[in-house]
N, C-alpha and C positions, 0 to 999 in steps of 0.2 A: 583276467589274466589266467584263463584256465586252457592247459594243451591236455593231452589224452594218452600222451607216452607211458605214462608210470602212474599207478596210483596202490595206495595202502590204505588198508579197513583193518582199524579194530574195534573189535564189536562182539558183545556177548562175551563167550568165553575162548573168542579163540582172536587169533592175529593174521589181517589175510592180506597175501601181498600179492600182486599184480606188477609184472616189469616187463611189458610188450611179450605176454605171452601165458600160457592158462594160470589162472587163480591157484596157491599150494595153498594147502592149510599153516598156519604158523600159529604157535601157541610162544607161552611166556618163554621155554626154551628157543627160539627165536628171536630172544634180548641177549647182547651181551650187555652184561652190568658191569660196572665201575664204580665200586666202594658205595654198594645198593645193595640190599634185600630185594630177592623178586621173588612177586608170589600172585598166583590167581587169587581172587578173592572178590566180595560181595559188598557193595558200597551204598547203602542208601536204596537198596532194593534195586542195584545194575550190576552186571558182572565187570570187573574191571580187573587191572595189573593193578597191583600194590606196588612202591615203592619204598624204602625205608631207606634214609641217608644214613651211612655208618657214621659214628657220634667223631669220630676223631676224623673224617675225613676231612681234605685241605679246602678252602675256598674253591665253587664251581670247581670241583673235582666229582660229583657223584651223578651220573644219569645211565640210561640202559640204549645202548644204540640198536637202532632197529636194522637186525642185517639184510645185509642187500638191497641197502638202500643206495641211491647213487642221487644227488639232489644240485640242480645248480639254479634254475629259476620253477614256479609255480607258487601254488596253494597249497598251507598245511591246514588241518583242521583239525581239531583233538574238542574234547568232554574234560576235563582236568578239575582235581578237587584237590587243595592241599590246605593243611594244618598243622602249626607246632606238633612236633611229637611231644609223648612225654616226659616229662626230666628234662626237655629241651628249656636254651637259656633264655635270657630276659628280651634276645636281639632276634628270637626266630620269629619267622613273619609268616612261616608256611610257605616258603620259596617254592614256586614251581612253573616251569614254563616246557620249551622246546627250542633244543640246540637245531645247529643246521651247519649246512658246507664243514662238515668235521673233517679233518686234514689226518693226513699218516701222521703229522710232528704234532698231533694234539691243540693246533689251533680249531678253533668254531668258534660260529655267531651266534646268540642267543639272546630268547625273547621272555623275560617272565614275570609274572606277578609277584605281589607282596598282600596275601589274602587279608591278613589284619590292620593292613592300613586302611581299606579300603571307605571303614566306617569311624575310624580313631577319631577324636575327640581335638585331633593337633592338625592344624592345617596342614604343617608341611611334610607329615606323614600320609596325611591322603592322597599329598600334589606327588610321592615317591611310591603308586600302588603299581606299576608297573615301568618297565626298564628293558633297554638295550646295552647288552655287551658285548664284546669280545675277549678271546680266551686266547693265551692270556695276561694280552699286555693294553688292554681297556678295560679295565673293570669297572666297578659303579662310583668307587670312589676317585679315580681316574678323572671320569664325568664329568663328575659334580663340581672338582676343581677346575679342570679345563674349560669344559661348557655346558654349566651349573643350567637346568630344566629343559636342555636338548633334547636330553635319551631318556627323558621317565614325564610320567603322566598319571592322571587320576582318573580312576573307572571305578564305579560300584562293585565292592565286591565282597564277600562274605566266605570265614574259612570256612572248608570241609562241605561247602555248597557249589556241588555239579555248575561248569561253568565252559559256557562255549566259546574256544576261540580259533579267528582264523589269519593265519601270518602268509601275506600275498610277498613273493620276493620278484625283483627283476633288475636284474644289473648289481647295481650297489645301492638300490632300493628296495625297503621292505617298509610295510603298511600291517599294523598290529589292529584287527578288528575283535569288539567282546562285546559276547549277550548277543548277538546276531545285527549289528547295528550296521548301516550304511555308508558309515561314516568310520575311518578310524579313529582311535583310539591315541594310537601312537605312530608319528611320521620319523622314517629315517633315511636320510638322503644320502648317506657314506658309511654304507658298509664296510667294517674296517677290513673284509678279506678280498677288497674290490670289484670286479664283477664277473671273473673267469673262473672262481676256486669251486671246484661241483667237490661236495665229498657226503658223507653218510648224515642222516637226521636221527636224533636221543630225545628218548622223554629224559627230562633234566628237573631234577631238583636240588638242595643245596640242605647245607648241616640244619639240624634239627625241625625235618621237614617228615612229614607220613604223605604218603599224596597217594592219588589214586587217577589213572586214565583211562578211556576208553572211546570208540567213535574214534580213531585215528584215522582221518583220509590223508593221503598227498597226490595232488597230481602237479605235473611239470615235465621235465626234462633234464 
């Protein structure tokens, strides 16, 4: 499910976007953030965006929208690292994924990990290492009452450890692949923003999260 209209690279130290017409440079000033710290920075020997959730912000309130984005079906791809910050609480897991179709009224869809469950010691923290929601009237705890092991699934994964993934959308279908596997990961058959809402894509992370991205592609339309 890959078209050729649009695509975005971040890579190295700069952020390059591509929207049916020549490449501009885009650096971390080409994020708007929301209730984030953005900063170039060095991650494990990659140049990447930093991210830092401000400690008070509200639930999925904090990610950096990438501008000029316009997104309604394709492939996202990103490099993503997250981990508890520090002084973060007993419940931070290192949230970190990628919103999508973000609306003017602050609806979007989004796809993310929970890095510390990945390897946890308690089953049904590993069976919660990654998650689909909506913003923001499905959230996870939403879910898990309604339709408890739908929207989350269990993928190997480790905080603050470089992690590939890629979110295929189409209609009101999106397919969560990690570590480069062939197979998903995470199946979602009812995207809650149905299948016409095109709007902007965020690197998104959530309260007491440090993350780090880089290798941004999207192609679609």
């Amino acid at each position: 499910m890959h078209t050729s209209s649009a695509s975005t690279i971040l890579a190295t130290s700069t952020l390059m976007l591509v929207l049916a017409g020549p490449m501009a440079a885009q650096s971390v000033d080409r994020l708007t953030g929301q209730n984030v710290a953005i900063a170039q920075a060095s991650f494990k020997g990659r140049s990447a965006v930093q991210l830092i959730a401000a400690p008070d912000a509200a639930n999925a309130s904090s990610y950096a929208v990438v501008k000029d984005t316009s997104f309604l079906n394709g492939t996202i791809e990103v490099d993503l690292a997250g981990q508890p910050a520090a002084g973060a609480g007993a419940g931070a897991r290192g949230f970190i994924g990628i919103a999508f179709r973000i609306q003017a009224d602050g609806r979007y869809e989004y796809i993310y990990l929970r890095p510390t469950n990945g390897r946890a010691d308690d089953q049904v923290r590993r069976n919660h290492s990654t998650q689909y929601s909506a913003h923001p009237d499905f959230d996870f705890a939403r879910s898990r009452k309604e339709a408890p092991e739908k929207y989350e699934s269990y993928v190997d994964l480790e905080p603050g450890q470089w992690t590939r993934i890629r979110i295929e959308v189409q209609g009101e279908r999106a397919r969560l692949f990690v570590h480069g596997q062939s197979q998903p990961t995470l199946v979602v058959n009812d995207l809650k923003s149905g299948a016409q809402a095109r709007g902007a894509i965020a690197l998104w992370i959530d309260s007491g999260t440090i993350a780090h991205f880089r290798a941004l592609r999207v192609s679609g339309r």
